[in-house]
RODO-2510 file (C-alpha; in nm, 4 decimals, decimal comma):
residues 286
     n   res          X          Y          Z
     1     x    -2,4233    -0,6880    -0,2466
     2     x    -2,4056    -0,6532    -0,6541
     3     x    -2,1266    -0,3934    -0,6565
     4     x    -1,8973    -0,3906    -0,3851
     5     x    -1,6489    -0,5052    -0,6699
     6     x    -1,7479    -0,3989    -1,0050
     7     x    -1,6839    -0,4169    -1,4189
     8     x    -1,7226    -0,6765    -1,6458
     9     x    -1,3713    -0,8018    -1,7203
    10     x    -1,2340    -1,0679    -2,0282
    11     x    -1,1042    -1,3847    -1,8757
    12     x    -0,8060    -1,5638    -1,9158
    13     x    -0,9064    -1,9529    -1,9545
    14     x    -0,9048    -2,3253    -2,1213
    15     x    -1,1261    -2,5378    -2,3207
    16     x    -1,4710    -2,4560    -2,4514
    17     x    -1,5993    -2,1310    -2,4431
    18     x    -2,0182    -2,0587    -2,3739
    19     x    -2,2139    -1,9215    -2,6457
    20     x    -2,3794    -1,7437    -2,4095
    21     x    -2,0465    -1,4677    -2,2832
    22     x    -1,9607    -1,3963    -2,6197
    23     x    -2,0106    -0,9802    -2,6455
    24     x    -2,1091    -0,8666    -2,9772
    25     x    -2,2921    -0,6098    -3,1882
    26     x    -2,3652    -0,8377    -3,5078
    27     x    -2,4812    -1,2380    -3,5525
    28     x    -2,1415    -1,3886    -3,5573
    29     x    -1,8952    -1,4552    -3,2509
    30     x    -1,5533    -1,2901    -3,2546
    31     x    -1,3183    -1,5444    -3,2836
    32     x    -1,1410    -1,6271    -2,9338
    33     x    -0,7741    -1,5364    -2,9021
    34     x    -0,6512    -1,7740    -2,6803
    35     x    -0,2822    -1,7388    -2,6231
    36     x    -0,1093    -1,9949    -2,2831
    37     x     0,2035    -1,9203    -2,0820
    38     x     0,3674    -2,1401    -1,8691
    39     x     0,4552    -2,0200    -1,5209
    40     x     0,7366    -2,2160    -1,3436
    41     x     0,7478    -2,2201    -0,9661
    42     x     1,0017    -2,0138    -0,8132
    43     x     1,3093    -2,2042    -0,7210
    44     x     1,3825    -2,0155    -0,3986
    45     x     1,0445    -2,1030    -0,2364
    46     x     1,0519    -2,3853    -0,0545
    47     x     0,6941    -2,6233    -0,1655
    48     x     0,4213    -2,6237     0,0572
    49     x     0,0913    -2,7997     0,0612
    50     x    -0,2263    -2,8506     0,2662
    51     x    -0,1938    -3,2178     0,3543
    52     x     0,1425    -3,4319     0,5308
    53     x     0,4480    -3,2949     0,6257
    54     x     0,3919    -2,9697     0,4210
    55     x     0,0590    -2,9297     0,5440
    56     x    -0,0759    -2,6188     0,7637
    57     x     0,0866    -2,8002     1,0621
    58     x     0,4430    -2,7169     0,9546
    59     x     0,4207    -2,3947     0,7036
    60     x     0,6498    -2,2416     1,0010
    61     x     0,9265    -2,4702     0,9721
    62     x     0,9647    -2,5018     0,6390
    63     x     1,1225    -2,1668     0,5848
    64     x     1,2213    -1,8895     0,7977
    65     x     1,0381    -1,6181     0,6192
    66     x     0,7283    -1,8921     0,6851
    67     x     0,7711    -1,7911     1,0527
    68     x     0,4641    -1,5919     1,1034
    69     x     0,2542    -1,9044     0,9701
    70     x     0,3473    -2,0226     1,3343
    71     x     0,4258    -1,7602     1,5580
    72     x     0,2036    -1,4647     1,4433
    73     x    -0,0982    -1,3285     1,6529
    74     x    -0,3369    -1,2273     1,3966
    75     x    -0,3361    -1,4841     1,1887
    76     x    -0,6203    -1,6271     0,9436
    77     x    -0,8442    -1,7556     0,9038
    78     x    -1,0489    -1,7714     1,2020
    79     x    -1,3915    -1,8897     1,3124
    80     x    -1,6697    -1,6118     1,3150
    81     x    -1,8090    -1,6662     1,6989
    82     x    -1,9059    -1,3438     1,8662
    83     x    -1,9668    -1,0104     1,6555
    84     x    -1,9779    -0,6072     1,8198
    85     x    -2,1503    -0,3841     1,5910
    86     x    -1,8742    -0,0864     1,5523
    87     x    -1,8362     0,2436     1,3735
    88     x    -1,5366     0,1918     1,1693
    89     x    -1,3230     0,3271     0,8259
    90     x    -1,6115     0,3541     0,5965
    91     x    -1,6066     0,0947     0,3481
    92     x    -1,6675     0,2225    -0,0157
    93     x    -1,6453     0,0442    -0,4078
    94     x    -1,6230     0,2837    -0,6440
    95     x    -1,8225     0,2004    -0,9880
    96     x    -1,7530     0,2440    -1,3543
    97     x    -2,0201     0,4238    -1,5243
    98     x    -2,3150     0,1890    -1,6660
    99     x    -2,1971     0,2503    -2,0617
   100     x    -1,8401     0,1059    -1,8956
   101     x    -2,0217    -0,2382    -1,8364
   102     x    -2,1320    -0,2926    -2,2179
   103     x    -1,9720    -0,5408    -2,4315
   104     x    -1,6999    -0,3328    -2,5469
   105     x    -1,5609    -0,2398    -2,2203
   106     x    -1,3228    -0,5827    -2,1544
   107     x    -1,0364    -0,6112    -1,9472
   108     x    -0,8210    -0,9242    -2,0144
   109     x    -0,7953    -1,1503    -1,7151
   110     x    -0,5577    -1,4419    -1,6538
   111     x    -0,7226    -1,8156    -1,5316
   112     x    -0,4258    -2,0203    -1,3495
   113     x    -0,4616    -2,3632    -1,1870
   114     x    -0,1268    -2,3361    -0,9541
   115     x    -0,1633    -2,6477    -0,7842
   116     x    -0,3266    -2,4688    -0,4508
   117     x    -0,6376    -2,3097    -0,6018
   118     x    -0,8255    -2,1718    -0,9276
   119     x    -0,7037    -1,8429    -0,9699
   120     x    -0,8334    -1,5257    -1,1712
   121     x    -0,5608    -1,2700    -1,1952
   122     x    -0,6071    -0,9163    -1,3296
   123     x    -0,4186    -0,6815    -1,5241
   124     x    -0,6522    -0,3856    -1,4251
   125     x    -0,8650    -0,3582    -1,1262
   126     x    -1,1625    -0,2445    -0,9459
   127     x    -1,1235    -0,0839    -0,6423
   128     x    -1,2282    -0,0974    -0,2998
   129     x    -1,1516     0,2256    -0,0159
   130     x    -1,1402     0,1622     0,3363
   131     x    -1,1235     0,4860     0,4805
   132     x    -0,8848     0,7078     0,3459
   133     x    -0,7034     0,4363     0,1605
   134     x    -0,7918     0,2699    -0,2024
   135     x    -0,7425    -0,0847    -0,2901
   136     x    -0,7433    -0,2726    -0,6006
   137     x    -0,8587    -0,5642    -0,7204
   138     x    -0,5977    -0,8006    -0,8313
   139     x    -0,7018    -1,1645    -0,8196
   140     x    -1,0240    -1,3756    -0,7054
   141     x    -0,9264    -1,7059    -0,5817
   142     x    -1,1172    -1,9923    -0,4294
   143     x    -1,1346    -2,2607    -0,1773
   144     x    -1,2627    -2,5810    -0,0868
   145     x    -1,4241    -2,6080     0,1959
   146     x    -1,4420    -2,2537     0,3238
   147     x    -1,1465    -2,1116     0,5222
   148     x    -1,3521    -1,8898     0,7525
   149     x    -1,6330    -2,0967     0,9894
   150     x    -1,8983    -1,8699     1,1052
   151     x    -1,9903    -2,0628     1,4475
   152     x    -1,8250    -2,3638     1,3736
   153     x    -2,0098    -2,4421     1,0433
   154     x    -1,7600    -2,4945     0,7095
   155     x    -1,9121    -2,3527     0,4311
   156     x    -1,8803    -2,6206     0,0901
   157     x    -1,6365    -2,2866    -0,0651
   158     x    -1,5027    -1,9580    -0,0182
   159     x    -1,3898    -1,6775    -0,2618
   160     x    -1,1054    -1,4512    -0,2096
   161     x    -1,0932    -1,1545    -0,3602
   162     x    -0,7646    -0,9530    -0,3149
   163     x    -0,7286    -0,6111    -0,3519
   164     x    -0,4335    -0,4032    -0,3044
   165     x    -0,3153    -0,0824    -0,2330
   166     x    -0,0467     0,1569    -0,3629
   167     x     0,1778     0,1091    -0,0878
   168     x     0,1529    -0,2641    -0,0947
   169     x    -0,1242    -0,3257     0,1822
   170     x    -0,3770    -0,5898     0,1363
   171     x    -0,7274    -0,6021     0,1605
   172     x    -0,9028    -0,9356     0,1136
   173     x    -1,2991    -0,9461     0,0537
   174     x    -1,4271    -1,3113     0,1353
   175     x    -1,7365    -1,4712    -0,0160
   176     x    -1,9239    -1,7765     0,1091
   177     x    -2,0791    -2,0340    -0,0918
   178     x    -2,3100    -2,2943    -0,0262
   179     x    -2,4753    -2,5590    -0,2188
   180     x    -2,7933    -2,4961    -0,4085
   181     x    -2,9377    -2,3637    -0,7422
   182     x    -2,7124    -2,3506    -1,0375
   183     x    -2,5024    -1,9927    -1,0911
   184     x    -2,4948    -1,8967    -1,4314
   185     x    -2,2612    -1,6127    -1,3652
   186     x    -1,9588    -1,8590    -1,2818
   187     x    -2,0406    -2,0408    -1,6026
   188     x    -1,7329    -1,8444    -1,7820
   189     x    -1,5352    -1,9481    -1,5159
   190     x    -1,6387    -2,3255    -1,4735
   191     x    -1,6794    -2,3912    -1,8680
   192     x    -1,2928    -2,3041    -1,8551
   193     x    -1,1393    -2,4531    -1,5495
   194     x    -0,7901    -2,5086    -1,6575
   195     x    -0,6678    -2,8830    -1,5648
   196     x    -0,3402    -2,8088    -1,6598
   197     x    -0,1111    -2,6450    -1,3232
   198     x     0,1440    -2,3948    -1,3847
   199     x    -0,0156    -2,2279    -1,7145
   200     x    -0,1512    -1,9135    -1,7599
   201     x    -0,4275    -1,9064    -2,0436
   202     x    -0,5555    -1,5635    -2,1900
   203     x    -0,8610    -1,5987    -2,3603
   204     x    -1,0297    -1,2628    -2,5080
   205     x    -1,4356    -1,1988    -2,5022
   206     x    -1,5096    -1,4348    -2,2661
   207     x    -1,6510    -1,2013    -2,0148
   208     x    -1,7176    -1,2316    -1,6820
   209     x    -1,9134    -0,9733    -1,4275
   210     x    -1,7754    -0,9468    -1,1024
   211     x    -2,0746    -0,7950    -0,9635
   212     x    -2,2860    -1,1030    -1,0058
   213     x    -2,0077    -1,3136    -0,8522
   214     x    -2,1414    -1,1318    -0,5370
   215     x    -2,3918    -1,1543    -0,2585
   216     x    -2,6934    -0,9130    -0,2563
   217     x    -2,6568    -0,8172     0,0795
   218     x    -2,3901    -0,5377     0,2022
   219     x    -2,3391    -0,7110     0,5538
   220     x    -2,0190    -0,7821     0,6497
   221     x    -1,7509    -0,9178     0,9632
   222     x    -1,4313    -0,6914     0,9686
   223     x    -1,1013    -0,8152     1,1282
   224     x    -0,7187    -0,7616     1,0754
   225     x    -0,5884    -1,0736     0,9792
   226     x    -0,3204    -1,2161     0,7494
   227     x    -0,2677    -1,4141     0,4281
   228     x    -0,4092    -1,7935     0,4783
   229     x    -0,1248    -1,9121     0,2744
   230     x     0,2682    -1,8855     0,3206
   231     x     0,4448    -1,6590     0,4257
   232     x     0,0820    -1,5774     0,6418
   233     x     0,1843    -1,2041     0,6298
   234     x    -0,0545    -1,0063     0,8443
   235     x    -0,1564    -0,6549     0,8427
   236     x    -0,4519    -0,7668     0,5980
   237     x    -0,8301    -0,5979     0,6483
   238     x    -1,0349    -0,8712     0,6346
   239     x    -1,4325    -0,8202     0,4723
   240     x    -1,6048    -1,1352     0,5116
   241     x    -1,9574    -1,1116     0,3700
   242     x    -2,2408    -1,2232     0,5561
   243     x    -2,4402    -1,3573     0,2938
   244     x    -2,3447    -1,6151     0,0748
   245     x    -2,4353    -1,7416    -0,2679
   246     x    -2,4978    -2,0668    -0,4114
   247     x    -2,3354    -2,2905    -0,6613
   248     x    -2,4906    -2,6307    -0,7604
   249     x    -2,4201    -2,9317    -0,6152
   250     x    -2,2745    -3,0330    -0,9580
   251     x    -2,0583    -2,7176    -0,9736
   252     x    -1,9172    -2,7569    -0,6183
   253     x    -1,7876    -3,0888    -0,7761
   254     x    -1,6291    -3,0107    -1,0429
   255     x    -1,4143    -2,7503    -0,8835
   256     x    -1,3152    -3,0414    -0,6017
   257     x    -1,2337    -3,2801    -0,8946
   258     x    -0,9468    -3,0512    -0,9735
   259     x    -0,8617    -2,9041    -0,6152
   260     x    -0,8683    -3,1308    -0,3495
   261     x    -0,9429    -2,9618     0,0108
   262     x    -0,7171    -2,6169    -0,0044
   263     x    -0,7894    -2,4795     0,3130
   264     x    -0,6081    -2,3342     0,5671
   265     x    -0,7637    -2,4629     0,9651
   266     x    -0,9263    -2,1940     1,1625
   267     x    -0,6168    -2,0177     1,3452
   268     x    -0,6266    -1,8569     1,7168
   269     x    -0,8316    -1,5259     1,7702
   270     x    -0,5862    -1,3861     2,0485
   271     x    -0,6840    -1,0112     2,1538
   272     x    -0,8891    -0,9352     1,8202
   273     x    -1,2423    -0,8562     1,8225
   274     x    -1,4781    -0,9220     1,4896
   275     x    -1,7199    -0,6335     1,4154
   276     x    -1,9854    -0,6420     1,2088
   277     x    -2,0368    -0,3445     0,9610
   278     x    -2,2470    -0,2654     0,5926
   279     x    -2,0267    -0,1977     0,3339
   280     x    -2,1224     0,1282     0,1609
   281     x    -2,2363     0,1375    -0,1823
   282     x    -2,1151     0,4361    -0,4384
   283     x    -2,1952     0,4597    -0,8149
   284     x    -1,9939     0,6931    -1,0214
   285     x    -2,2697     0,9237    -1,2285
   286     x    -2,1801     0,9238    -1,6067
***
C-alpha cells in the first residue's frame, strides 16, 4: 500500500545526517538547522512502564483516570484470530499532487525518544477518511515486538501511525515488520535515532517519505479498539495492515538497543468482531 499515508515530510532528529536525504537543486547540501528542546514529563501523570510494578499488569491502579487500562471492553491490542469479510465506512487517503512530493515541498517533523518508544511527531499532517469523517496524521511511533499477534505469532515490530480528527477522535493505522532485507526508506529515521529521552530535535532537509514507510498491499483488519498505552482510551478505529515490511536484522537491533520491549500484551476480544477490508486508494489530480 504506497499511499494510504502520503507526502514527503522534514524530520526532526540527532546525530549524523545521510548524504543521500539531502533535497537540492545545485551540488552543495543545505546546511542542516538543527535546533533541540527539552520536554519535561508532566508532573501530574503518575510514571508508568512496561516491566514490574508499573508494568501492563497494574496501568489500572496506578491512577484513576488509568481505569479503563483495566476495566474497559474494547481494549488493545488484541490477537488477530478469526476475520469476516464486511462492507464497512469506506476507507480513503487523500494525496498531495505529485509536484507536492519534490524536494521543496518539506514539512518539519519532530524525532523524540520519551522513554516508551521512538516517536515522529508532526506539525502538519496527511490525512486519512473513514467514511464521512477525516483524520490526520499526527505522529508515527513504534514498537518492539509487535503489539498486535495475528494467530498467535509476534511480529519483531510494529508502527503506529496516529491520525486524528477535528473533534478529537482517533484513528490508528498499524504496520507490521519483520526481519529481512535492509529498508533504505527508514535510513533518515535510523541514521538519527535520538539516545537522549525527553528532547525534541528539529532537524530541517532531512526528508523522509511516508509512503515508502508502507506496505504495498491495501489489505487490512478493522476493529474499534483503544490506545495501547495509559489512559487506554477507547473509541479508536483500528487499521491493521495485512502485509508487512521488512527491516534488517541489523536495523531491528539498533532500535532494541535503545527501547527495550515496549509492548502492551494482547488484551481480551469480548463481543468485537475483526473484519477484513482494502483500504481505498485516491490521488488528488494536479
Amino acid at each position: 500500500m504506497r499511499k494510504l499515508i502520503a507526502s514527503t515530510v522534514g524530520l526532526t532528529m540527532v546525530t549524523l545526517l545521510s548524504p543521500l536525504v539531502w533535497a537540492q537543486q545545485d551540488d552543495k547540501a543545505p546546511v542542516p538547522s538543527v535546533k533541540t528542546q527539552a520536554v519535561p514529563l508532566p508532573h501530574d501523570t503518575p510514571h508508568w512502564d512496561y516491566q514490574g510494578k508499573r508494568g501492563p499488569r497494574f496501568w489500572g491502579k496506578l491512577d484513576p483516570d488509568f481505569s479503563l487500562c483495566e476495566e474497559g471492553k474494547n481494549q488493545s491490542p488484541i490477537d488477530i484470530a478469526k476475520t469476516t469479510p464486511a462492507t464497512l465506512p469506506k476507507l480513503q487517503a487523500d494525496f498531495s499532487p505529485a509536484k507536492l512530493q519534490i524536494v521543496h515541498h518539506e514539512h518539519i517533523a519532530d524525532e523524540i525518544n520519551n522513554g516508551h518508544t521512538i516517536q515522529v511527531n508532526y506539525s502538519e499532517g496527511d490525512t486519512l477518511s473513514i467514511g464521512d469523517t477525516t483524520y490526520e496524521l499526527i505522529q508515527f511511533h513504534f514498537h518492539s515486538p509487535s503489539e498486535h499477534t495475528v494467530k498467535g505469532k509476534y511480529y519483531p515490530m510494529e508502527i503506529h501511525f496516529v491520525h486524528k480528527s477535528a473533534s478529537g477522535a482517533l484513528a490508528v493505522v498499524g504496520v507490521f515488520i519483520e526481519k529481512g532485507a535492509h529498508n533504505a526508506a527508514f535510513d533518515p529515521i535510523w541514521a538519527n535515532l535520538p539516545k537522549q529521552q525527553g528532547v525534541v530535535s528539529h532537524y530541517e532537509h532531512v526528508q523522509v517519505n511516508v509512503d515508502d514507510l508502507l506496505p504495498h498491499s491495501t489489505k487490512s483488519y478493522r476493529y474499534d479498539g483503544s490506545l495501547t498505552t495509559p489512559p487506554c482510551s477507547e473509541g479508536v478505529k483500528w487499521i491493521v495492515m495485512q502485509s508487512p515490511i521488512q527491516l534488517s536484522a541489523a536495523q531491528i537491533k539498533q532500535f532494541t538497543s535503545l527501547i527495550k520491549a515496549n509492548n502492551r500484551p494482547v488484551q481480551p476480544l469480548h463481543h468485537r468482531v475483526t473484519v477484513s477490508d482494502a483500504v481505498a486508494e485516491k490521488v488528488m489530480a494536479n
